[in-house]
C-alpha positions as YAML, in Angstrom:
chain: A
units: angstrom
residues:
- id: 1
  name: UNK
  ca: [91.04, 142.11, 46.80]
- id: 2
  name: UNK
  ca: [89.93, 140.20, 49.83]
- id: 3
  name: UNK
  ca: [87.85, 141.30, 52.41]
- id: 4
  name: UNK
  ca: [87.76, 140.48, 56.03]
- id: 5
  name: UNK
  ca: [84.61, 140.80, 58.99]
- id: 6
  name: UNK
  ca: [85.72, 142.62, 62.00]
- id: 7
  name: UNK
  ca: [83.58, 142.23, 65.35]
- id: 8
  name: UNK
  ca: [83.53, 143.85, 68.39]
- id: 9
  name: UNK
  ca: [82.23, 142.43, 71.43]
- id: 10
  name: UNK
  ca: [81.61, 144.91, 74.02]
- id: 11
  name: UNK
  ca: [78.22, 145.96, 75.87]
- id: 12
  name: UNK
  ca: [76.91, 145.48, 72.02]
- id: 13
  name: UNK
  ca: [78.00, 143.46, 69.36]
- id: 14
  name: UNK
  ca: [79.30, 145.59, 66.11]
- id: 15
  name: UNK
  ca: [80.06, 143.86, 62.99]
- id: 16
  name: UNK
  ca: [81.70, 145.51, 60.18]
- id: 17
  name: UNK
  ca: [83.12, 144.24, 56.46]
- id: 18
  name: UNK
  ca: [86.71, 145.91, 56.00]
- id: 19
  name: UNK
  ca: [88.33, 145.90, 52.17]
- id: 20
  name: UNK
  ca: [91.78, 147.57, 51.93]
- id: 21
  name: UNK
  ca: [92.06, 148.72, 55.55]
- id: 22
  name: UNK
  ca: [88.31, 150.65, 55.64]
- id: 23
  name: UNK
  ca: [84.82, 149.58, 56.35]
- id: 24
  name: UNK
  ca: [82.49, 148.90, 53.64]
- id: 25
  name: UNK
  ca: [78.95, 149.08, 53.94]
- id: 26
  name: UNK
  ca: [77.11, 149.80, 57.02]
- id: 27
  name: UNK
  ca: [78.03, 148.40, 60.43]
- id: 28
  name: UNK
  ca: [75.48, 145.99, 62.04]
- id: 29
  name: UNK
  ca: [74.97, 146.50, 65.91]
- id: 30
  name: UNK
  ca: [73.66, 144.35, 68.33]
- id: 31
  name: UNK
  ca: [71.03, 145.46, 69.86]
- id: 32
  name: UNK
  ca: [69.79, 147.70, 67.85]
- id: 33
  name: UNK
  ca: [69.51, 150.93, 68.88]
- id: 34
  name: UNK
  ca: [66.97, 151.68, 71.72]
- id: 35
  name: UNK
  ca: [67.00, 148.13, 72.64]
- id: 36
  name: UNK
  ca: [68.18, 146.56, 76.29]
- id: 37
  name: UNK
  ca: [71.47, 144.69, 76.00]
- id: 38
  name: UNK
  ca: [71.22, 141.11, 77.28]
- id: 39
  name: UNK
  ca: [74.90, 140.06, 76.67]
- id: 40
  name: UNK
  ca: [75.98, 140.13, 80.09]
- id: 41
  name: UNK
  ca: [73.17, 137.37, 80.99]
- id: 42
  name: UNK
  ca: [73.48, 135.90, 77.96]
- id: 43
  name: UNK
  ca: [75.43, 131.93, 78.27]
- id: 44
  name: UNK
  ca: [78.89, 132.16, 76.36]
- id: 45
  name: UNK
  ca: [77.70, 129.93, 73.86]
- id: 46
  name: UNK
  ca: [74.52, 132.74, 73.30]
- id: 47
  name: UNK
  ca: [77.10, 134.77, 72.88]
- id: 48
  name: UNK
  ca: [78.72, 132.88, 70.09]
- id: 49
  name: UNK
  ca: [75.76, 132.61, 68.23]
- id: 50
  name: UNK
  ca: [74.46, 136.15, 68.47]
- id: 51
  name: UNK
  ca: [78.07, 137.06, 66.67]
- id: 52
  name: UNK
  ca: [77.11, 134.68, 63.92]
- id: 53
  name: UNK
  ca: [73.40, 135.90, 63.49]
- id: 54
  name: UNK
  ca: [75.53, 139.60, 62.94]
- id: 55
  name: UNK
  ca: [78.46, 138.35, 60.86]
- id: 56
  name: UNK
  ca: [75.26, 136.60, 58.22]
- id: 57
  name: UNK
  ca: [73.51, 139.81, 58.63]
- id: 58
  name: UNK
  ca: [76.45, 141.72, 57.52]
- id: 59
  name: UNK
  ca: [77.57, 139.45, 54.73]
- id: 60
  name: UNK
  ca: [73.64, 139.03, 53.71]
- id: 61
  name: UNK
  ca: [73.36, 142.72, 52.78]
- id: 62
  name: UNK
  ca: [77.06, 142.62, 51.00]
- id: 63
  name: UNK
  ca: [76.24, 139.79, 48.97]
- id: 64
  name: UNK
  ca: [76.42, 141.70, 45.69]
- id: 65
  name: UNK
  ca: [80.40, 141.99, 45.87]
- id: 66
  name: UNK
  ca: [81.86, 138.82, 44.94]
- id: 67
  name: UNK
  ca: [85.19, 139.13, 46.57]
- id: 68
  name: UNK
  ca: [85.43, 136.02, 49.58]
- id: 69
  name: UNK
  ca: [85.51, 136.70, 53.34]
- id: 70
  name: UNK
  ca: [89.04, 135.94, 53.84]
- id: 71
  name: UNK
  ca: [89.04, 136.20, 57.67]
- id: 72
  name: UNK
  ca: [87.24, 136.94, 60.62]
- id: 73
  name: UNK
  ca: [88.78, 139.25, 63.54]
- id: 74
  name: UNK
  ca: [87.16, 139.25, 66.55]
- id: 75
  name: UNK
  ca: [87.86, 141.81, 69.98]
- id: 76
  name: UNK
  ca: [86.53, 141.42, 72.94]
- id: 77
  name: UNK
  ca: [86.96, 142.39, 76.49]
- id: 78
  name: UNK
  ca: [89.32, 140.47, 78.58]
- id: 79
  name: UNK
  ca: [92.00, 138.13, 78.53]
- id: 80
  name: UNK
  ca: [92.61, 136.12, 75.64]
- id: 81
  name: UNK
  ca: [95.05, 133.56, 74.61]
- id: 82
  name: UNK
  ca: [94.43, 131.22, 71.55]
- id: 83
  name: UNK
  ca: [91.14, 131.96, 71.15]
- id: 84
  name: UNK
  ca: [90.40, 131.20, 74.78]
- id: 85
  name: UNK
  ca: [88.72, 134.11, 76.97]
- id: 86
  name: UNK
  ca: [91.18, 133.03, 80.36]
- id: 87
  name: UNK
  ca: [88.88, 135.98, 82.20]
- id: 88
  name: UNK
  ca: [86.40, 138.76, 81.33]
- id: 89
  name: UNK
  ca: [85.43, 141.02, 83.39]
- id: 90
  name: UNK
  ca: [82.53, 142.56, 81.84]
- id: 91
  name: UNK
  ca: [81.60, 139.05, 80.50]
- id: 92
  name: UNK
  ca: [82.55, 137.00, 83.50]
- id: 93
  name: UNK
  ca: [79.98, 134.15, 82.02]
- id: 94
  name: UNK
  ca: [82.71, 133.85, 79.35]
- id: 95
  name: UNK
  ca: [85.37, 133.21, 81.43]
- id: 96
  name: UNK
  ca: [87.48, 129.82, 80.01]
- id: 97
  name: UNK
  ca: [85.26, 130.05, 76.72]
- id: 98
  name: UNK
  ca: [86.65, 128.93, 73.81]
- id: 99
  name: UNK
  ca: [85.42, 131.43, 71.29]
- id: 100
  name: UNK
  ca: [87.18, 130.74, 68.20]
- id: 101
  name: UNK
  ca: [86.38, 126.91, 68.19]
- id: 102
  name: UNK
  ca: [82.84, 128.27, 68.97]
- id: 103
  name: UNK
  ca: [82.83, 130.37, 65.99]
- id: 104
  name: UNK
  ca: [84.62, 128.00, 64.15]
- id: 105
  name: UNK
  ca: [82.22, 125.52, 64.73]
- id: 106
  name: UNK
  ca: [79.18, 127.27, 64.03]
- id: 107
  name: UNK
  ca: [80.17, 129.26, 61.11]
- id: 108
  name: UNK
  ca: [81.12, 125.82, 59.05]
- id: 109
  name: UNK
  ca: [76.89, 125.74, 59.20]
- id: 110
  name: UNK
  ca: [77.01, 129.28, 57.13]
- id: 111
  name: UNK
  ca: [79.58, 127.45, 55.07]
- id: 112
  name: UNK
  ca: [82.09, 130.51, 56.03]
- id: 113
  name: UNK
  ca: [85.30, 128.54, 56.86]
- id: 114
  name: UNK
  ca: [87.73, 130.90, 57.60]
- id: 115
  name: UNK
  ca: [90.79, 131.79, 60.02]
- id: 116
  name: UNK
  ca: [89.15, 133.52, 62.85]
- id: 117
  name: UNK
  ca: [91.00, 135.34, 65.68]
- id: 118
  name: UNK
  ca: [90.13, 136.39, 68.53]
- id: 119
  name: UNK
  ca: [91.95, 139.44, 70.56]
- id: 120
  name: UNK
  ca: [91.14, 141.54, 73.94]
- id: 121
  name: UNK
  ca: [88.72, 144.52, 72.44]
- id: 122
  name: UNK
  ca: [91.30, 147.35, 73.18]
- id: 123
  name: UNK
  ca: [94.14, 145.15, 71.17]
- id: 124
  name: UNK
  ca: [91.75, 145.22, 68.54]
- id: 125
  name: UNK
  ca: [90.79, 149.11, 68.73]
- id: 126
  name: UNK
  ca: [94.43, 149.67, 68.34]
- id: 127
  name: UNK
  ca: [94.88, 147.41, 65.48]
- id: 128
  name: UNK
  ca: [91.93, 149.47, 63.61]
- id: 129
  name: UNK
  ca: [93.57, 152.60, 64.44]
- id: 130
  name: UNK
  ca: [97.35, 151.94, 62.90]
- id: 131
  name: UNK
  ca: [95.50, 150.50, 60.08]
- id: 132
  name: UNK
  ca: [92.86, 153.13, 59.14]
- id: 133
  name: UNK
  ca: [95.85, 155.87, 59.50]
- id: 134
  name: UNK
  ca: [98.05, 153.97, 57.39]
- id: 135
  name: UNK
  ca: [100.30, 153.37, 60.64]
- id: 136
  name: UNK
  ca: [101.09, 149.66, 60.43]
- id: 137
  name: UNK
  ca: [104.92, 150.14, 60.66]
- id: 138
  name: UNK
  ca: [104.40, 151.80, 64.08]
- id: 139
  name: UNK
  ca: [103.94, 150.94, 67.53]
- id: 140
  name: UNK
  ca: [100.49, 151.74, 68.75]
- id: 141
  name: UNK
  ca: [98.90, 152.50, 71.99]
- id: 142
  name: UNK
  ca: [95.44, 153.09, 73.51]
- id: 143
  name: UNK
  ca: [93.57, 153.22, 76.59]
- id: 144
  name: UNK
  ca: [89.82, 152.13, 75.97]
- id: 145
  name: UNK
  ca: [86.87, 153.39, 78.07]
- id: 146
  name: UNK
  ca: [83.44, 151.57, 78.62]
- id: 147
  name: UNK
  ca: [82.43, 149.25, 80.98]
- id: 148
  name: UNK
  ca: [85.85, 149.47, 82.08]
- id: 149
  name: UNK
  ca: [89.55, 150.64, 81.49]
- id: 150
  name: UNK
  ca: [91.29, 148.67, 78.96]
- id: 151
  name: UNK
  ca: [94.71, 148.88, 77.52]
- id: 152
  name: UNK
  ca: [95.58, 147.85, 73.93]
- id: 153
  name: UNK
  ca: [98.58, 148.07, 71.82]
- id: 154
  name: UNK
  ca: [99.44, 147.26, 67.44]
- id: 155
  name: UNK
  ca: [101.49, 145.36, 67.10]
- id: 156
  name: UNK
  ca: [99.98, 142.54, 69.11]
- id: 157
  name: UNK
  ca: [102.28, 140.77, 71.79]
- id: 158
  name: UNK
  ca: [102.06, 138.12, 73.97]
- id: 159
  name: UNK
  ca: [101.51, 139.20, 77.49]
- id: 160
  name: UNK
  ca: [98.14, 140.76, 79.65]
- id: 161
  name: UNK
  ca: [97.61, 144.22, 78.96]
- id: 162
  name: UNK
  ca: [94.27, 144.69, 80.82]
- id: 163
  name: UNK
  ca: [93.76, 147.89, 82.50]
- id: 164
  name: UNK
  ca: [90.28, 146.72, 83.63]
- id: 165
  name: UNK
  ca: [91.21, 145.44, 87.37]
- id: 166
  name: UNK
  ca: [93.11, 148.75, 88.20]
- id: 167
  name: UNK
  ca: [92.69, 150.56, 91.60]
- id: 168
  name: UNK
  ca: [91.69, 154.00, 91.15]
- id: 169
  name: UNK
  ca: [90.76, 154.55, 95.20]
- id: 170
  name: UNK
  ca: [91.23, 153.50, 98.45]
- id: 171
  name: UNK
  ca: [87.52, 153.64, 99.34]
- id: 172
  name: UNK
  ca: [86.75, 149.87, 100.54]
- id: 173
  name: UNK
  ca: [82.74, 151.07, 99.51]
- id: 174
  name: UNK
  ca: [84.01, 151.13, 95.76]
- id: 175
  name: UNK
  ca: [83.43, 148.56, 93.45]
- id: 176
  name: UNK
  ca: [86.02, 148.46, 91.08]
- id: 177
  name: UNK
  ca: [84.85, 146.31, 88.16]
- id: 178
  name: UNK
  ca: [82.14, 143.38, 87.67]
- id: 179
  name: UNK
  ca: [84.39, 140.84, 89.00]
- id: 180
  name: UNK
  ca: [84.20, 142.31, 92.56]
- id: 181
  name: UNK
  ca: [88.07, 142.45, 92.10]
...
């Protein structure tokens, strides 16, 4: 039975060890709870290495199973092609960050040398849903809500379903998202 790490990157980091489609063990957050997130003023490659501090956390206090980490999934919010973030929004310092060599890179120092991939956060939330519901033969769709609107869909597709840029008035005072956009 493999097991895989599953990370969400949103206003916190959340890190989480699935086995057979359900998280095992408890979930590690970053920050911890009553703590000010510094992510958005964080550099990208911060960033990276904040996710890494969380995934050795999380495989720290599972070290008793013996099954490997046979992947790493990561989500996060914005645009993402081949491990690239094109644009984020809510992250705009991680705009044309290459996340997965960045992982990639500084895992290989945990000795955790693994597939890693990297998909927008609501792609990701809809991916966790099909699975935990025993829905992966079916098309899924969400609509995300935090820092901003994002759309996600299982299974995965090429093409840019970000909601996160959409008008929602006409009031030229508004500011629509952290990109100014």
């Amino acid at each position: 039975m493999s097991k895989t790490l599953g990370v969400l990157v949103m206003e916190h980091i959340a890190v989480g060890l699935v086995e057979d489609d359900r998280i095992v063990g408890a979930i590690r957050v970053y920050p911890e709870k009553g703590e000010q997130s510094d992510l958005q003023s964080m550099p990208a490659a911060g960033v990276a290495d904040c996710i890494k501090r969380q995934i050795e956390s999380v495989l720290a206090a599972a070290s008793s199973n013996a099954a490997p980490v046979s992947a790493i999934g990561v989500g996060v919010p914005g645009i993402v092609r081949e491990g690239i973030l094109e644009d984020s929004p809510n992250l705009q310092q991680m705009k044309g960050f290459d996340l997965r060599g960045a992982l990639t890179l500084t895992l290989k120092t945990s000795n955790l040398a693994v597939p890693i991939r990297i998909f927008n956060d609501a792609d990701a939330n809809a991916a966790g849903i099909a699975a935990t519901r025993g829905q992966l033969n079916k098309l899924i769709r969400v609509w995300t809500i935090g820092d901003g609107v994002g759309f996600g869909r299982y299974p995965w597709t090429e093409g840019v379903w970000e909601g996160g840029h959409s008008t929602v008035t006409l009031d030229p005072k508004e500011k629509y998202c952290g990109c100014g956009g």
